[in-house]
mmCIF file of the N, C-alpha and C atoms, coordinates in Angstrom:
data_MODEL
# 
_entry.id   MODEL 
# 
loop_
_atom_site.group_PDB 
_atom_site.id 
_atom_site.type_symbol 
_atom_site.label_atom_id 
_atom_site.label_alt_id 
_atom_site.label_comp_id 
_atom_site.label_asym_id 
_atom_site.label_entity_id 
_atom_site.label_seq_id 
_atom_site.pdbx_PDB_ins_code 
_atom_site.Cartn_x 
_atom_site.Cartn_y 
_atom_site.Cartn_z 
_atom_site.occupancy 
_atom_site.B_iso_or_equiv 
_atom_site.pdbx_formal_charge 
_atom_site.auth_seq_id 
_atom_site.auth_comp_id 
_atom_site.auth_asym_id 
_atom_site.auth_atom_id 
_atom_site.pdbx_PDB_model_num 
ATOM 1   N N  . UNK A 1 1  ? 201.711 222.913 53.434 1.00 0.00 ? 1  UNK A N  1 
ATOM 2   C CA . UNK A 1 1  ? 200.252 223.003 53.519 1.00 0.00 ? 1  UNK A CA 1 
ATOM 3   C C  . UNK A 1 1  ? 199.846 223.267 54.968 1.00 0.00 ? 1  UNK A C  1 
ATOM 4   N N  . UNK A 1 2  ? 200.747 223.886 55.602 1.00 0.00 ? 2  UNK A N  1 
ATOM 5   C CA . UNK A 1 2  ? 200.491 223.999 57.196 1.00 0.00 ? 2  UNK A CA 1 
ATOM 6   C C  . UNK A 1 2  ? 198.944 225.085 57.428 1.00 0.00 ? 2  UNK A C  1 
ATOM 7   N N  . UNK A 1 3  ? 199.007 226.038 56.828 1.00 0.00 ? 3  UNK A N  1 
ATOM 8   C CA . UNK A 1 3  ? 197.673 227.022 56.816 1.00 0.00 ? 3  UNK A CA 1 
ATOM 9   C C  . UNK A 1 3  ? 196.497 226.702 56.198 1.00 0.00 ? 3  UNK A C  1 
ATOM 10  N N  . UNK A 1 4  ? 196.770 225.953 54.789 1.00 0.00 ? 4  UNK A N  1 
ATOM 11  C CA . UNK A 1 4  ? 195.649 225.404 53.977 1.00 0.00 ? 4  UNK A CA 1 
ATOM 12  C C  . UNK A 1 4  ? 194.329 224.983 54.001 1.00 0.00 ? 4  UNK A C  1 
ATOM 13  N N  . UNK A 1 5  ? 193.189 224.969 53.868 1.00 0.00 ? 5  UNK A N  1 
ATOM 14  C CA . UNK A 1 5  ? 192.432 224.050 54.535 1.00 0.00 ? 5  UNK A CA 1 
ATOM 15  C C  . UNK A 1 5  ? 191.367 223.500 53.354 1.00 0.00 ? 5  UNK A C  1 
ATOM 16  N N  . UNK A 1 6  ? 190.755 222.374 52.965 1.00 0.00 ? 6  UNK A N  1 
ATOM 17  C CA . UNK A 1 6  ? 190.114 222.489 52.384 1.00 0.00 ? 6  UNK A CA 1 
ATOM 18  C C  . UNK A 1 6  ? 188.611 221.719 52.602 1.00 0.00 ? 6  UNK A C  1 
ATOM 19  N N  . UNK A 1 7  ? 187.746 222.348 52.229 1.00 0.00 ? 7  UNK A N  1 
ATOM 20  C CA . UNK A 1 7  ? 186.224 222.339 52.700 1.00 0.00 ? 7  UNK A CA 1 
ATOM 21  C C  . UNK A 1 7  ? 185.704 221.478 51.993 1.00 0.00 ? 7  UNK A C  1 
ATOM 22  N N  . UNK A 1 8  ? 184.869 220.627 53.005 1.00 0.00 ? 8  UNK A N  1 
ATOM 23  C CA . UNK A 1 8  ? 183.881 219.485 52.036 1.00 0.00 ? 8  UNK A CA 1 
ATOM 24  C C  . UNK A 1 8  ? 182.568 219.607 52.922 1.00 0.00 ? 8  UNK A C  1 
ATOM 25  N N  . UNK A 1 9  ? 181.512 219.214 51.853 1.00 0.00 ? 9  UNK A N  1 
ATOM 26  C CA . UNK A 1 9  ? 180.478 218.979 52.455 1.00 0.00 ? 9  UNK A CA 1 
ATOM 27  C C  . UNK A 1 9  ? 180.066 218.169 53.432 1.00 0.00 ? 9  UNK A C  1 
ATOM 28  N N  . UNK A 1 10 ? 179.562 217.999 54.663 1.00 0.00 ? 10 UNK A N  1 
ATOM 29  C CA . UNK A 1 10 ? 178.734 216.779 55.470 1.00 0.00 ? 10 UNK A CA 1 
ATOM 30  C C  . UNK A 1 10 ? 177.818 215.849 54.392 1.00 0.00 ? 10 UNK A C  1 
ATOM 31  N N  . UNK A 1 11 ? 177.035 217.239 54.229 1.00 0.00 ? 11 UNK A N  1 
ATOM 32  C CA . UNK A 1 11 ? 175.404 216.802 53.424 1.00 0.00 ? 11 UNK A CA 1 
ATOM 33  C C  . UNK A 1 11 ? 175.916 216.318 51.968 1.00 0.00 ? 11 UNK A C  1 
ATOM 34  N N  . UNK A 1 12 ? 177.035 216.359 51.292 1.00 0.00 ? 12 UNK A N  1 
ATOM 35  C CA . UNK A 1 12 ? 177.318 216.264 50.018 1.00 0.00 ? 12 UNK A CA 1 
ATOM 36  C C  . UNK A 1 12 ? 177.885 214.816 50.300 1.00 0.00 ? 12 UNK A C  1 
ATOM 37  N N  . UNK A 1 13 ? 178.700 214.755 50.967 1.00 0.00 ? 13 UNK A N  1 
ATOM 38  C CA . UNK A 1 13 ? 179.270 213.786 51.026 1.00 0.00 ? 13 UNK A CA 1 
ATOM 39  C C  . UNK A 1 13 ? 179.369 212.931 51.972 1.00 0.00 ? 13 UNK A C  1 
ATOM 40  N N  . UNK A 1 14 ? 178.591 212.995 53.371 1.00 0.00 ? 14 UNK A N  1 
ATOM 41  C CA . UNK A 1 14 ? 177.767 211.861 54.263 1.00 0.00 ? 14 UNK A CA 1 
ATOM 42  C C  . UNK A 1 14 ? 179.403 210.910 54.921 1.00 0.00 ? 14 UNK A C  1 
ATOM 43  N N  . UNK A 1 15 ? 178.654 209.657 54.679 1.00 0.00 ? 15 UNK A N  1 
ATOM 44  C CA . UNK A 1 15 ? 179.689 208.900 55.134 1.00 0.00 ? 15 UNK A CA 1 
ATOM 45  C C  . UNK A 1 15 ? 180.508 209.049 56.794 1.00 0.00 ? 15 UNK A C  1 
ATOM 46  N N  . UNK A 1 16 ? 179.369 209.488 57.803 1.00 0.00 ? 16 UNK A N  1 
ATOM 47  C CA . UNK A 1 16 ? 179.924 209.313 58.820 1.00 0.00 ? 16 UNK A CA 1 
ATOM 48  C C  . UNK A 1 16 ? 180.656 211.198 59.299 1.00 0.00 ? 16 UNK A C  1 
ATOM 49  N N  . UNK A 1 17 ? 180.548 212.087 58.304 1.00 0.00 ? 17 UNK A N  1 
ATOM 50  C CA . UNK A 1 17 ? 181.762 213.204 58.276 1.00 0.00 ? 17 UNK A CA 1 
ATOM 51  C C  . UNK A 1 17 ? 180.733 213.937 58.916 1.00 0.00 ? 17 UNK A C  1 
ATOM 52  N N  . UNK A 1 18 ? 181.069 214.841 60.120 1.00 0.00 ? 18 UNK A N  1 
ATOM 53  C CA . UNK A 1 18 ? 180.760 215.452 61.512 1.00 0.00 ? 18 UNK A CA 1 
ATOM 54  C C  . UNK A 1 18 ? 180.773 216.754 60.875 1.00 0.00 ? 18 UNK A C  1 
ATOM 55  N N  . UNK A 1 19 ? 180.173 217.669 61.068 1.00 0.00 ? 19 UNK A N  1 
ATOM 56  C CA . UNK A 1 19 ? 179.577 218.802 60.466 1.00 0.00 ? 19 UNK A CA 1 
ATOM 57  C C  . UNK A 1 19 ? 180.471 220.132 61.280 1.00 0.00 ? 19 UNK A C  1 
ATOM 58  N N  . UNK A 1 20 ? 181.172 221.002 60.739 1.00 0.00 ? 20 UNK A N  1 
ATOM 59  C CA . UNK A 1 20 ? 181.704 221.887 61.288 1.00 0.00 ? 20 UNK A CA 1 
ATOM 60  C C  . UNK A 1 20 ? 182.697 221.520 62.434 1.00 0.00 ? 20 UNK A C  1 
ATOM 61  N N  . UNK A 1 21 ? 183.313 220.710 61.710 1.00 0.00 ? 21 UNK A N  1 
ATOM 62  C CA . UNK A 1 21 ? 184.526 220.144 62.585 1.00 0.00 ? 21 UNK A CA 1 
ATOM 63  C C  . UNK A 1 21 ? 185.644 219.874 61.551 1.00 0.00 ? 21 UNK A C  1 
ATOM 64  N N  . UNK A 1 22 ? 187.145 219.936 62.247 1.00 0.00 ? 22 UNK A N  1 
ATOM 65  C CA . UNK A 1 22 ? 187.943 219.536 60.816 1.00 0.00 ? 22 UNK A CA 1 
ATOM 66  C C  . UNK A 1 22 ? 187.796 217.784 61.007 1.00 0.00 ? 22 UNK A C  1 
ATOM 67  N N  . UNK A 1 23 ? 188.254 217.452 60.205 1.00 0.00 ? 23 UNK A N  1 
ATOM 68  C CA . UNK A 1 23 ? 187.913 215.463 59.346 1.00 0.00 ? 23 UNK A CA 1 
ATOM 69  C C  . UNK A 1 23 ? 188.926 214.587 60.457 1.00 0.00 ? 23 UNK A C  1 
ATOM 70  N N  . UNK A 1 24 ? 188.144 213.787 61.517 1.00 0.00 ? 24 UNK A N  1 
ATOM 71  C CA . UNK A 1 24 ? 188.847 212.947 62.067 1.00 0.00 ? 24 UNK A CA 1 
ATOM 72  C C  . UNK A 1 24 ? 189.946 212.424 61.749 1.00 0.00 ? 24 UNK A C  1 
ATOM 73  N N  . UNK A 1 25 ? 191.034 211.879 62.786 1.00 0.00 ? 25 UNK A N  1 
ATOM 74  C CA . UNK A 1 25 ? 192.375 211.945 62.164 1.00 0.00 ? 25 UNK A CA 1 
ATOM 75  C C  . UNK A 1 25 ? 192.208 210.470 61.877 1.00 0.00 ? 25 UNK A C  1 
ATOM 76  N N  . UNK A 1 26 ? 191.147 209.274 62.431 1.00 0.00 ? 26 UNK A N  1 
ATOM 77  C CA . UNK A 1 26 ? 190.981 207.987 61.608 1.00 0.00 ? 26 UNK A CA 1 
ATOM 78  C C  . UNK A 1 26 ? 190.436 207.692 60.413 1.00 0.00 ? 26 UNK A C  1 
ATOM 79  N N  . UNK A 1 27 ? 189.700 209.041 59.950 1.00 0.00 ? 27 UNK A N  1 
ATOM 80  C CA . UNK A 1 27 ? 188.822 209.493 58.323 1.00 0.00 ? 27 UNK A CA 1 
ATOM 81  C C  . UNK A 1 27 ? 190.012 209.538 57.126 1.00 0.00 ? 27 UNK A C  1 
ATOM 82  N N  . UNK A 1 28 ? 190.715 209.605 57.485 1.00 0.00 ? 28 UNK A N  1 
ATOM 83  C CA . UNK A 1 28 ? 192.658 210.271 56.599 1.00 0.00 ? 28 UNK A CA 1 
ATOM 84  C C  . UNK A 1 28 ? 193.461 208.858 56.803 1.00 0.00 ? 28 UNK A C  1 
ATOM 85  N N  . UNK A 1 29 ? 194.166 209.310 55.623 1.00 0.00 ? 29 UNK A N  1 
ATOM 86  C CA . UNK A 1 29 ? 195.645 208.384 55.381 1.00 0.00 ? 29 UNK A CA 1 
ATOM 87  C C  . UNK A 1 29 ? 195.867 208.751 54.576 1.00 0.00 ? 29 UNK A C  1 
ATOM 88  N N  . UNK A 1 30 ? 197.768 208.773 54.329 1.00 0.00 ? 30 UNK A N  1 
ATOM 89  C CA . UNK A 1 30 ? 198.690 209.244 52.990 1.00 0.00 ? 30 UNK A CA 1 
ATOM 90  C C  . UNK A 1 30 ? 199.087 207.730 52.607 1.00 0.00 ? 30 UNK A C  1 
ATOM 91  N N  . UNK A 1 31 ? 198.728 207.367 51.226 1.00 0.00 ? 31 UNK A N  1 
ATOM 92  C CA . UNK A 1 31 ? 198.761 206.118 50.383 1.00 0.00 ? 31 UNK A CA 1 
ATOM 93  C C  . UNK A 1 31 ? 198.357 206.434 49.284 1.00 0.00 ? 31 UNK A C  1 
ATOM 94  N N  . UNK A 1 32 ? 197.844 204.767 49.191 1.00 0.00 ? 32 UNK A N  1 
ATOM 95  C CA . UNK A 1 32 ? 197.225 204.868 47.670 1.00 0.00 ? 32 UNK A CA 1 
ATOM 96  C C  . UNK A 1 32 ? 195.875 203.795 47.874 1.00 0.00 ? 32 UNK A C  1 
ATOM 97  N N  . UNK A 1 33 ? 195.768 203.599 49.423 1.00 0.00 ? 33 UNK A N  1 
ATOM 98  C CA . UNK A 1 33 ? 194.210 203.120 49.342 1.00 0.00 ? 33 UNK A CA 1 
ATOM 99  C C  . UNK A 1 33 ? 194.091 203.237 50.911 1.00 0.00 ? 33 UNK A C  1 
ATOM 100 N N  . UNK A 1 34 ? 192.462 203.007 50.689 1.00 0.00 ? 34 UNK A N  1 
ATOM 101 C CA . UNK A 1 34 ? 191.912 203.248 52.448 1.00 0.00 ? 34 UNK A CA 1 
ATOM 102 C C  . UNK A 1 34 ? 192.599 201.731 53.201 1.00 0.00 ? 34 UNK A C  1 
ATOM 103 N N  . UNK A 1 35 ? 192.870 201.805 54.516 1.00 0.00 ? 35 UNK A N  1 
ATOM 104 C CA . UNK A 1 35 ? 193.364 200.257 55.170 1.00 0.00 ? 35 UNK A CA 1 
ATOM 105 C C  . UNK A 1 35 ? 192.517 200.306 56.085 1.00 0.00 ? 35 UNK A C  1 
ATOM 106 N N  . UNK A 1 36 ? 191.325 201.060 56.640 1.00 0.00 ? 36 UNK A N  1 
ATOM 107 C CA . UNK A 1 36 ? 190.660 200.447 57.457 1.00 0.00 ? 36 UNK A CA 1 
ATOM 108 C C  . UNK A 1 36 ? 189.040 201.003 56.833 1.00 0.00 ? 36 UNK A C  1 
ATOM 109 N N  . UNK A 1 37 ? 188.099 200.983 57.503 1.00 0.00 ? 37 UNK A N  1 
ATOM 110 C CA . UNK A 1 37 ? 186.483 200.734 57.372 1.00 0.00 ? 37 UNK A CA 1 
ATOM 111 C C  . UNK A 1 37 ? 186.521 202.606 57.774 1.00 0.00 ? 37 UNK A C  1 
ATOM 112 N N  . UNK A 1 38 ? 186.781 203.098 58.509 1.00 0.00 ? 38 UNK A N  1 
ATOM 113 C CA . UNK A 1 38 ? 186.790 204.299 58.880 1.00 0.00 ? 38 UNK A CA 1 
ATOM 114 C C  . UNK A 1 38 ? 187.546 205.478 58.100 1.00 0.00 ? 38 UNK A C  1 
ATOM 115 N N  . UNK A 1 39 ? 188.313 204.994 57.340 1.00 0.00 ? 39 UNK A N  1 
ATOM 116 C CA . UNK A 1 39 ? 189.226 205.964 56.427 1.00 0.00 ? 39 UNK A CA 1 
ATOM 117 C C  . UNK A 1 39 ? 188.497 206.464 55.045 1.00 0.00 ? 39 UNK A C  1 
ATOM 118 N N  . UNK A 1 40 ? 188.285 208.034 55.183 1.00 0.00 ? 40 UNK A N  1 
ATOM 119 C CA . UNK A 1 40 ? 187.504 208.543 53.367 1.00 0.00 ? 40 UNK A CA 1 
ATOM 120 C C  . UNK A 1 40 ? 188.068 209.033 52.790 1.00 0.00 ? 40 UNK A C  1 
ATOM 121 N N  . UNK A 1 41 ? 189.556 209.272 53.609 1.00 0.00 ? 41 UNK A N  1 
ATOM 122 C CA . UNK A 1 41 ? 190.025 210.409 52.395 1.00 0.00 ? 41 UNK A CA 1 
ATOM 123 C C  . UNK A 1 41 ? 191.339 209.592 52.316 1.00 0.00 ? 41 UNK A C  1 
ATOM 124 N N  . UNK A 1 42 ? 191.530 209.495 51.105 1.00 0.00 ? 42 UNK A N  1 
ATOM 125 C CA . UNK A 1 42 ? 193.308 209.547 51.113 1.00 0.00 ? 42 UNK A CA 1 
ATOM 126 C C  . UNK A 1 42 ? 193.823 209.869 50.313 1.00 0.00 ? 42 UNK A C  1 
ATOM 127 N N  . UNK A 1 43 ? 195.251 209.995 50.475 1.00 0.00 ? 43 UNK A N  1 
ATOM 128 C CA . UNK A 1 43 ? 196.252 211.408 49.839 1.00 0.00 ? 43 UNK A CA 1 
ATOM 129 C C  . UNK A 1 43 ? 197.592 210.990 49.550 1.00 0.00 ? 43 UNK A C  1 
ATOM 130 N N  . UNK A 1 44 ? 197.821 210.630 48.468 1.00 0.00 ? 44 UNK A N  1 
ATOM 131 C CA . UNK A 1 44 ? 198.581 209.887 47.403 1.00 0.00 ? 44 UNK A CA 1 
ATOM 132 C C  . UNK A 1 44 ? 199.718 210.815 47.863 1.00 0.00 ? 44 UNK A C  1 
ATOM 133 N N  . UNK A 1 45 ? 200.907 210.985 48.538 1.00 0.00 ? 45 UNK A N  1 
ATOM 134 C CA . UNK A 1 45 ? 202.126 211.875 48.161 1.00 0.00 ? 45 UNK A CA 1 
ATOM 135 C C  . UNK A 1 45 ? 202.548 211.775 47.116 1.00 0.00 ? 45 UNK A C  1 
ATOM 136 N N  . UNK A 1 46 ? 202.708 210.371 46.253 1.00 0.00 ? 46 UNK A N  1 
ATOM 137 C CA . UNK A 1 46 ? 203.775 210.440 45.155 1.00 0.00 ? 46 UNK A CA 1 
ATOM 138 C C  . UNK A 1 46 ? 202.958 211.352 44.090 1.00 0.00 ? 46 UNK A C  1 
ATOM 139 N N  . UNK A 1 47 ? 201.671 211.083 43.462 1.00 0.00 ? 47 UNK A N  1 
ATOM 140 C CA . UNK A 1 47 ? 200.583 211.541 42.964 1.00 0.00 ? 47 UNK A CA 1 
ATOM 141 C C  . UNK A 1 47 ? 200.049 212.890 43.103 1.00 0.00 ? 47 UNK A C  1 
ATOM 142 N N  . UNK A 1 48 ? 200.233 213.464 44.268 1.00 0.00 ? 48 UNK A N  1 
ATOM 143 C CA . UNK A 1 48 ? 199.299 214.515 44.714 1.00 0.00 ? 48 UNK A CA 1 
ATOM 144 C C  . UNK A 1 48 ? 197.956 214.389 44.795 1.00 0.00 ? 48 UNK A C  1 
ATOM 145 N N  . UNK A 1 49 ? 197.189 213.096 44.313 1.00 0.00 ? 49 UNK A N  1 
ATOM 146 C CA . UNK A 1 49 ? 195.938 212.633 44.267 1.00 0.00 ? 49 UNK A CA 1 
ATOM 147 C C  . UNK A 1 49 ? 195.266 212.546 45.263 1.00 0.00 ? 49 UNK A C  1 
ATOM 148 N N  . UNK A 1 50 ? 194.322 213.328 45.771 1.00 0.00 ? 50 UNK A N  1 
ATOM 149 C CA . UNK A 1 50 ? 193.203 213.214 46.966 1.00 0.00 ? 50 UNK A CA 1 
ATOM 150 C C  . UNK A 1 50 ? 192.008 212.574 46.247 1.00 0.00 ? 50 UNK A C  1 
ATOM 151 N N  . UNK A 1 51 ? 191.599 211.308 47.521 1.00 0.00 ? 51 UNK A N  1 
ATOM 152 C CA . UNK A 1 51 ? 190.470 210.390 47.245 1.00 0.00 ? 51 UNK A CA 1 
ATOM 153 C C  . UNK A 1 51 ? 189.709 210.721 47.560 1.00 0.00 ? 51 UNK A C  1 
ATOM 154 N N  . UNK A 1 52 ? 188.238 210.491 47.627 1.00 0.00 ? 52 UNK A N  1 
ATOM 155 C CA . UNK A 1 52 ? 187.289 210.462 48.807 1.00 0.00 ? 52 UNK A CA 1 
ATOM 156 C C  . UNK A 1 52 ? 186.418 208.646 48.346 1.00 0.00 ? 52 UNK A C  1 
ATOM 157 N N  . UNK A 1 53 ? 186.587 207.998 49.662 1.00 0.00 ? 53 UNK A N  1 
ATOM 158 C CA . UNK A 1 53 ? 185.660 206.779 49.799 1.00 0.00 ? 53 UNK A CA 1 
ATOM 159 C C  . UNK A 1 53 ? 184.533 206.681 50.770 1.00 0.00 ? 53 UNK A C  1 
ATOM 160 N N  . UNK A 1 54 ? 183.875 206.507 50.162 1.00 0.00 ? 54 UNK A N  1 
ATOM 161 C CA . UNK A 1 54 ? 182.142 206.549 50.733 1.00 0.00 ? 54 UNK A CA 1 
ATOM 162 C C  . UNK A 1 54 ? 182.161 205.386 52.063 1.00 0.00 ? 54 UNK A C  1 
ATOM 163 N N  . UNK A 1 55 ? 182.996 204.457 51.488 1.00 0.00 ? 55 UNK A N  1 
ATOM 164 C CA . UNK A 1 55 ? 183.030 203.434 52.645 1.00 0.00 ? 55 UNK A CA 1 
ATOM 165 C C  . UNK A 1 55 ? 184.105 202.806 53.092 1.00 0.00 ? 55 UNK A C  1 
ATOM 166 N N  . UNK A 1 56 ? 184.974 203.351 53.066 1.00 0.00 ? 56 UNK A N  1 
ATOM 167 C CA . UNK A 1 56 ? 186.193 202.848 53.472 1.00 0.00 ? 56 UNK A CA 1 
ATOM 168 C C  . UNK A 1 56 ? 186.430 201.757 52.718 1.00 0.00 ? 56 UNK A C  1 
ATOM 169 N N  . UNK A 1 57 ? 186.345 200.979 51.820 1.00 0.00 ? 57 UNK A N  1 
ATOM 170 C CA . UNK A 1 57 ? 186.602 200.319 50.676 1.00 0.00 ? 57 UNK A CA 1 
ATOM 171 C C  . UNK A 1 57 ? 186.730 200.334 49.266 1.00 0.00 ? 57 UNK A C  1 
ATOM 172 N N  . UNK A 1 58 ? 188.258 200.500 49.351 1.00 0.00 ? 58 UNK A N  1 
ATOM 173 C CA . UNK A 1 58 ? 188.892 201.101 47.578 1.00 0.00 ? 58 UNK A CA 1 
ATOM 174 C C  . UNK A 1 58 ? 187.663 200.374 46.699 1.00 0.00 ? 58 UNK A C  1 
ATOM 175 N N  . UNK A 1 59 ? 188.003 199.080 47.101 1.00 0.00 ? 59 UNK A N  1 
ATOM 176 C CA . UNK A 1 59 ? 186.827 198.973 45.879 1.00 0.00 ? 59 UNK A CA 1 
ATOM 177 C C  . UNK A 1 59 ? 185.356 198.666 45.871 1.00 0.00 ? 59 UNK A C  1 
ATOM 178 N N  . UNK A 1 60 ? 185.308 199.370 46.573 1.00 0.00 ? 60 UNK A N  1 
ATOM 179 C CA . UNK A 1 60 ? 183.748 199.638 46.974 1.00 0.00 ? 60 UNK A CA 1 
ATOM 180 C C  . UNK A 1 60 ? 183.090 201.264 46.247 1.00 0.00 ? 60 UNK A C  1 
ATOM 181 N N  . UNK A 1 61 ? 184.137 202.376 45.459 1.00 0.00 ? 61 UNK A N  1 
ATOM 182 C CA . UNK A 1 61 ? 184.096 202.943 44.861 1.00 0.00 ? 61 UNK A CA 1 
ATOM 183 C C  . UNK A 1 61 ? 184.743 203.942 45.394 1.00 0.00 ? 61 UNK A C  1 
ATOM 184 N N  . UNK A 1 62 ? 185.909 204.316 45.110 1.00 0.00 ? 62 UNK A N  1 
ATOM 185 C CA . UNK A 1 62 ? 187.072 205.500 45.425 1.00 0.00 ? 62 UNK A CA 1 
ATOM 186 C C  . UNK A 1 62 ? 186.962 206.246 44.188 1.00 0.00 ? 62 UNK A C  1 
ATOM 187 N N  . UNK A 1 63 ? 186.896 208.011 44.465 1.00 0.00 ? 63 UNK A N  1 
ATOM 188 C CA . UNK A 1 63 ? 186.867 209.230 43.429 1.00 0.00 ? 63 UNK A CA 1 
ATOM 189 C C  . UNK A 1 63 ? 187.754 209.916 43.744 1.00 0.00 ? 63 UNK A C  1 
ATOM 190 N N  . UNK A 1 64 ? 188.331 209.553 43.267 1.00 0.00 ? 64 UNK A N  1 
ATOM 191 C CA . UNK A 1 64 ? 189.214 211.214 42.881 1.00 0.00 ? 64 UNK A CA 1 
ATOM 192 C C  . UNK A 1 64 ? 188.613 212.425 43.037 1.00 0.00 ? 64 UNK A C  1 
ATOM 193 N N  . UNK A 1 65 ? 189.249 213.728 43.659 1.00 0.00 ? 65 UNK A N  1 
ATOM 194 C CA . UNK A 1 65 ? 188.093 214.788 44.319 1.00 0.00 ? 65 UNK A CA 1 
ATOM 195 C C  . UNK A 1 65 ? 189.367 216.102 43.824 1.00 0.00 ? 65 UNK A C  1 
ATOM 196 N N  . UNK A 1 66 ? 190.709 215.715 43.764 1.00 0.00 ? 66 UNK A N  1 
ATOM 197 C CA . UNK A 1 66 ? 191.340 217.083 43.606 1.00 0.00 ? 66 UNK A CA 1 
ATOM 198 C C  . UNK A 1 66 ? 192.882 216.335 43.555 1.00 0.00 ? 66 UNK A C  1 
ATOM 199 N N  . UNK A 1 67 ? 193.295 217.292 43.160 1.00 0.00 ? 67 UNK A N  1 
ATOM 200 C CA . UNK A 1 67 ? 195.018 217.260 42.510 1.00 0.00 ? 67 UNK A CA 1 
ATOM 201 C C  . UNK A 1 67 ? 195.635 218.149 43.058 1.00 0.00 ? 67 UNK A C  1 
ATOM 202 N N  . UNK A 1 68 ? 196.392 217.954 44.161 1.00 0.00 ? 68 UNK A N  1 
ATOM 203 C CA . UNK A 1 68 ? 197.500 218.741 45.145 1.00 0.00 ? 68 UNK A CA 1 
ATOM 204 C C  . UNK A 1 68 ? 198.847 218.727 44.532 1.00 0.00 ? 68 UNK A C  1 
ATOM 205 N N  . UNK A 1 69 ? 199.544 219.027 45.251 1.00 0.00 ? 69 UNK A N  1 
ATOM 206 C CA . UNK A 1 69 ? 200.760 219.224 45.051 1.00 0.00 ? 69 UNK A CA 1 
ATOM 207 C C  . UNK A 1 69 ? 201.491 218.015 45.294 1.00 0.00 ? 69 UNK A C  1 
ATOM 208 N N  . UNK A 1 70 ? 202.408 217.408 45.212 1.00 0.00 ? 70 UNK A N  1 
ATOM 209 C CA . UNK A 1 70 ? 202.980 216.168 45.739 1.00 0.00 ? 70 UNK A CA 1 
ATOM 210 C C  . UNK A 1 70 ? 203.447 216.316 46.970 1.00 0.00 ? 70 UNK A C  1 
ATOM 211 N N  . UNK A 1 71 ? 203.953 215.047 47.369 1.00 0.00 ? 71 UNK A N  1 
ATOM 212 C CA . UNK A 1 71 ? 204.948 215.377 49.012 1.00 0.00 ? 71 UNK A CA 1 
ATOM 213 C C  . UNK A 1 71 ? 204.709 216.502 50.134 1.00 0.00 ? 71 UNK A C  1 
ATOM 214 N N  . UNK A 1 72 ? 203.177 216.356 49.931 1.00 0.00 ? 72 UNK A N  1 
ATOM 215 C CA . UNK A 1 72 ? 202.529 217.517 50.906 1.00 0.00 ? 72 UNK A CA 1 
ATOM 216 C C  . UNK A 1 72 ? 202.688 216.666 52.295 1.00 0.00 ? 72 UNK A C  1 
ATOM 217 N N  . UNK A 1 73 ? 202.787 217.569 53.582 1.00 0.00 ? 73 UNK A N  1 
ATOM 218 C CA . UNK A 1 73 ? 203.207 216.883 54.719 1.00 0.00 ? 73 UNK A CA 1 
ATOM 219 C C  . UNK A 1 73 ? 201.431 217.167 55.421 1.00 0.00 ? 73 UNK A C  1 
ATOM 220 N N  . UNK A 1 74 ? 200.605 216.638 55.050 1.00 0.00 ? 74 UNK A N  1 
ATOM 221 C CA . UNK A 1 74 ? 199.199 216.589 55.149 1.00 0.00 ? 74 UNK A CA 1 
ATOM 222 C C  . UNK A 1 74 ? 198.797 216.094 56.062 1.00 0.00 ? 74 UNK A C  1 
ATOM 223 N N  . UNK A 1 75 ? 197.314 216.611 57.019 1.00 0.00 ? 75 UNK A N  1 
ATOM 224 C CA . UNK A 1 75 ? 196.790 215.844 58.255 1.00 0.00 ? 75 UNK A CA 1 
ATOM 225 C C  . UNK A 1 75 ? 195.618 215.601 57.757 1.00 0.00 ? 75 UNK A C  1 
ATOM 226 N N  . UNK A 1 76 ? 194.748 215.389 58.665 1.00 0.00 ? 76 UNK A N  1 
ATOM 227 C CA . UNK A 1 76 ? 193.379 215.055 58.457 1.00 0.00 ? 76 UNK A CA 1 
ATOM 228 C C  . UNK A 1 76 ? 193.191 216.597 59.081 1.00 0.00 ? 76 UNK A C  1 
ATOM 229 N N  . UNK A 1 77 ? 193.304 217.241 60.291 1.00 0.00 ? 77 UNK A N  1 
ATOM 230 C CA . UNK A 1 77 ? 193.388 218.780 60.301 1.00 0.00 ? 77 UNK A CA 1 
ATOM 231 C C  . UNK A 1 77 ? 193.023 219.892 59.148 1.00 0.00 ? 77 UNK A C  1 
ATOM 232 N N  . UNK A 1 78 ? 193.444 219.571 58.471 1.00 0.00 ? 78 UNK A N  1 
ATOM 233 C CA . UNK A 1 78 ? 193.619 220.291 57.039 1.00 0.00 ? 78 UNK A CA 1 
ATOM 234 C C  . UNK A 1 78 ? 192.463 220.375 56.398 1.00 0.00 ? 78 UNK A C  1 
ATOM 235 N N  . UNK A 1 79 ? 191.474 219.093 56.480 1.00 0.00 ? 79 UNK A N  1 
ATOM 236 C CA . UNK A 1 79 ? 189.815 218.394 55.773 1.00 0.00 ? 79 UNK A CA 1 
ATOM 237 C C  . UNK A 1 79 ? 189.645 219.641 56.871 1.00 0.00 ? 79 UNK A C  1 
ATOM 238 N N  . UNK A 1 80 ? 188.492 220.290 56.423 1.00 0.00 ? 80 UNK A N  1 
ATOM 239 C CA . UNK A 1 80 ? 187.293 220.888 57.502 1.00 0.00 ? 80 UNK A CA 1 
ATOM 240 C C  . UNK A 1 80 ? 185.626 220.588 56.722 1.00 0.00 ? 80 UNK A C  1 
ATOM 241 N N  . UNK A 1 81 ? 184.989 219.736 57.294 1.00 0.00 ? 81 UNK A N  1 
ATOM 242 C CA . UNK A 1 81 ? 183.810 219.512 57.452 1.00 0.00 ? 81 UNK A CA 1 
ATOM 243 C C  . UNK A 1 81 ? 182.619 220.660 57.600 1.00 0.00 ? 81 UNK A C  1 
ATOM 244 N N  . UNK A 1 82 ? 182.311 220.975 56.849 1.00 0.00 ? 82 UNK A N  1 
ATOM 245 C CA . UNK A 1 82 ? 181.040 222.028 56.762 1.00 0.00 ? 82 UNK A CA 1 
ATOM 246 C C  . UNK A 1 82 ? 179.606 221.556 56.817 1.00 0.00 ? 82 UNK A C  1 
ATOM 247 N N  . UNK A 1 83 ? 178.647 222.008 56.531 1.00 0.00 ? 83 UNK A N  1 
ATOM 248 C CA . UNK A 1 83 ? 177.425 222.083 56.675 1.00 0.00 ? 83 UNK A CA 1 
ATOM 249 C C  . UNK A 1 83 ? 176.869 220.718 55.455 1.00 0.00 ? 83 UNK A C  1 
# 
């Protein structure tokens, strides 16, 4: 997934995400839940499952947003933040 990139909204999806920038590298983690207050996305390797959390708390309401490939070697780089 070195070239890949995939686009999310600011305005859609809020939560702190910086507009025309790629997704902070403290916004990301590869797991199966957010571990800090600052983390929205995370990215299941075993799964291929990409999250998005509104608040950095699994259970504060984590969605499922897309189905990758597994054992992707993934950054936060990769998120690009749009309008």
């Amino acid at each position: 997934m070195t070239n890949d990139k995939i686009y999310v909204s600011a305005a859609g999806f809020g939560s702190g995400l910086i507009a025309n920038t790629a997704l902070n590298a403290n916004q990301f983690t590869i797991g199966t839940a957010t571990t800090t207050a600052d983390q929205r996305f995370v990215y299941d390797s075993s799964t291929g499952a990409l999250f998005f959390d509104a608040n950095g708390n699994v259970s504060g309401g984590v969605t499922q947003i897309a189905t990758l490939s597994t054992g992707l070697a993934m950054t936060s780089a990769q998120i690009f933040v749009t309008v």
